[in-house]
N, C-alpha and C positions, 0 to 999 in steps of 0.2 A: 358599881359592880363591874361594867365594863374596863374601868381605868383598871382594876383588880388583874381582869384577864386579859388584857394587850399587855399588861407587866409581868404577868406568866408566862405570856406566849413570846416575851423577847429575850427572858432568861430559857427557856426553853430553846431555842432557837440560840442562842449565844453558846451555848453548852454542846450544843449538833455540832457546830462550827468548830466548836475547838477540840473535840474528839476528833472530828473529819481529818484535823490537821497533824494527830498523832495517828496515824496509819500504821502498823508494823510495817517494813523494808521486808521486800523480797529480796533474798540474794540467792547469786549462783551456788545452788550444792552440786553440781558436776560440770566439767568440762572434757570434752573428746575433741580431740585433732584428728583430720581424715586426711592423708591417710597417717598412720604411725610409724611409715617406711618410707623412703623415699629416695630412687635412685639418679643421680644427673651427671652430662658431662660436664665439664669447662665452663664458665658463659651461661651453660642453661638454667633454666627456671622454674618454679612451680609454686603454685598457689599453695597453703595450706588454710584448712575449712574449720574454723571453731565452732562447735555446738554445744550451748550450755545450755544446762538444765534447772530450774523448770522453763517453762518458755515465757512466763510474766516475769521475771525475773526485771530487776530497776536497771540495775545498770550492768549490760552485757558486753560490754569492753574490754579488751582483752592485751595486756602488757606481751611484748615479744621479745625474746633472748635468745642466744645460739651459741656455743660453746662448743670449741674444739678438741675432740679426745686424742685426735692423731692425724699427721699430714707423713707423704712420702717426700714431702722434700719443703722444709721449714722456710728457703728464700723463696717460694714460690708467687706467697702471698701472706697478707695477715693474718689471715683464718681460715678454714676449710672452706665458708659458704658465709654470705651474711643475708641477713632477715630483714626485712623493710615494717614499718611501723605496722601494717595491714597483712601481714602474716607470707608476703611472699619471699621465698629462698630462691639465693641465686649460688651457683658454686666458682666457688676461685680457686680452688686449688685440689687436689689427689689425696683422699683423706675419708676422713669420719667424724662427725659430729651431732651435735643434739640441741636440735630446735624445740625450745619450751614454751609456751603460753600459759601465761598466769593471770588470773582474775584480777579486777582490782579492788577487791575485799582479802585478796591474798588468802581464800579460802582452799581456793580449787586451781590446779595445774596440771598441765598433760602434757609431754613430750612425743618428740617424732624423730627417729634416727634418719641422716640424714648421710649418704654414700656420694661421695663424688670420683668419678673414672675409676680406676683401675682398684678402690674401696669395694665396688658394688661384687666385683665377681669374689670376694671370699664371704659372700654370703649368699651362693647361689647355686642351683645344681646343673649337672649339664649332662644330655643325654644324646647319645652317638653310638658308635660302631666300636665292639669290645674283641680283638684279639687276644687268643691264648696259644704260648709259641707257633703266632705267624699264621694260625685258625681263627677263623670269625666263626666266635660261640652266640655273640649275639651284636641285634643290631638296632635296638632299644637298649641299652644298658645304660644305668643313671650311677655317675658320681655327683658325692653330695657336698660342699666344703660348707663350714661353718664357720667362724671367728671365735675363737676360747681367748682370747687377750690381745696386746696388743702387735705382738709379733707374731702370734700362737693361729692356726686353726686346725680343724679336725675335719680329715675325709673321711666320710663314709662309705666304702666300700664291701657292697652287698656280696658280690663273689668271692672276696676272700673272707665272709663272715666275721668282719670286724673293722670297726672304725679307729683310728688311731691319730694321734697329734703329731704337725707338721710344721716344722718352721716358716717362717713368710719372709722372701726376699724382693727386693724391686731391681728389675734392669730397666733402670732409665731409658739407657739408649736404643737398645730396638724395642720400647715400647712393649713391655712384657711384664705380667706379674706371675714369677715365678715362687714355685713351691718346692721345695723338699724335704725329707724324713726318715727318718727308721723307726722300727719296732719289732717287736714278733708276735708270733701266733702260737699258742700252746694248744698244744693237742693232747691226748692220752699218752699217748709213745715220744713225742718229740717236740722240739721246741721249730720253729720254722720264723728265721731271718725273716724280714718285709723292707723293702726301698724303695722308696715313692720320687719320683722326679716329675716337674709338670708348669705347663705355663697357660696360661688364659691373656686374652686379649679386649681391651675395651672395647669392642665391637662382640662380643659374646663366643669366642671362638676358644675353646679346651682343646689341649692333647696332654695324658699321660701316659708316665710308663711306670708298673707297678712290676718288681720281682719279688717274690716271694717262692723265696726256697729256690728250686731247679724252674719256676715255670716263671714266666715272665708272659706279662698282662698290656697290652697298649690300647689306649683309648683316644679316640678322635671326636670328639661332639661340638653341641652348641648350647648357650645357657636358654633355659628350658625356667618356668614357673617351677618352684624347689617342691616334692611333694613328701622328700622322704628325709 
């Protein structure tokens, strides 16, 4: 009877062992990069932080790629920024691009837009000292630029009640990203011209000058956290 039950207790026992060994796989169902913005000059660098989800997850390893959507100037370098195996960015050249990190079950992936110099301020606000013909109305006043494409973006201009698209040009030589535009403003009774002209500096430094109609608008600020 005992020979009976040491030979039940090692197919028993044989059968634990080999369930034990088909486990279900954890895999990653999320990943998030921190940050998902990322601004640098020339040379510089920064870490990017992967955090996948759930946290027993088996294998939390993470493939890194970087892709250029646009440079100010194509001999500069070979790409706008490149990525190191362990998710650090470094920037080579004046531009815009997109750091990704993808799992390696190719389940889950998450990007991080990635600005280097003279990139960073078309997606930035800047808030300063607003004259209106040659009067200081205020001295908090925030212009807002956004990027709509790749030459395109859009100031938001709170005092003339309307935001409008701006061409984007670069002057190399004195180190300037300039802006200009037209548009207008409709009103009830009239239609009212808008001219936008304007430069920012990779050190965070704005001046524009807006005409619209008879008044003409100049602004002087600094890039400021975008809040609008």
């Amino acid at each position: 009877m005992n020979r009976y039950l040491k030979f039940f207790t090692l197919i028993i026992i044989g059968v634990s062992f080999a369930f034990s060994g088909c486990e279900k796989k954890v895999n990653v169902s999320k990943l998030t990069l921190i940050p998902d913005k990322c601004v640098l000059k020339v040379e510089e660098t920064i870490q990017l932080t992967a955090i996948v989800s759930p946290d027993n997850a088996d294998d939390k390893s993470i493939r890194w790629n970087i892709t250029t959507l646009w440079m100010t100037d194509t001999a500069a370098a070979p790409a706008v920024a490149s990525i190191s195996d362990n998710g650090k960015v470094k920037g080579l050249a004046e531009g815009w691009a997109i750091a990704t990190g993808i799992t390696n079950n190719m389940f889950c992936e998450a990007s991080t837009e990635v600005f280097v110099g003279y990139a960073a301020a078309v997606d930035a606000a800047y808030s300063g000292t607003l004259q209106k013909n040659k009067d200081v109305i205020s001295t908090a006043a925030q212009i807002a630029i956004r990027r709509t494409s790749e030459y395109e973006a859009q100031f938001f201009l709170h005092f003339v009640e309307k935001g409008f698209f701006c061409d984007v040009s670069v002057d190399y030589i004195s180190g300037k990203l300039e802006f200009s535009g037209e548009t207008t403003l409709e009103s009830e009774d009239s239609t009212i011209p808008v001219k936008v002209s304007g430069s920012v500096t990779l050190d965070g430094l704005g001046g524009f000058t807006i005409i619209a109609g008879d008044d003409t608008y100049e602004f002087a600020g600094l890039k400021v956290p975008r809040t609008v």
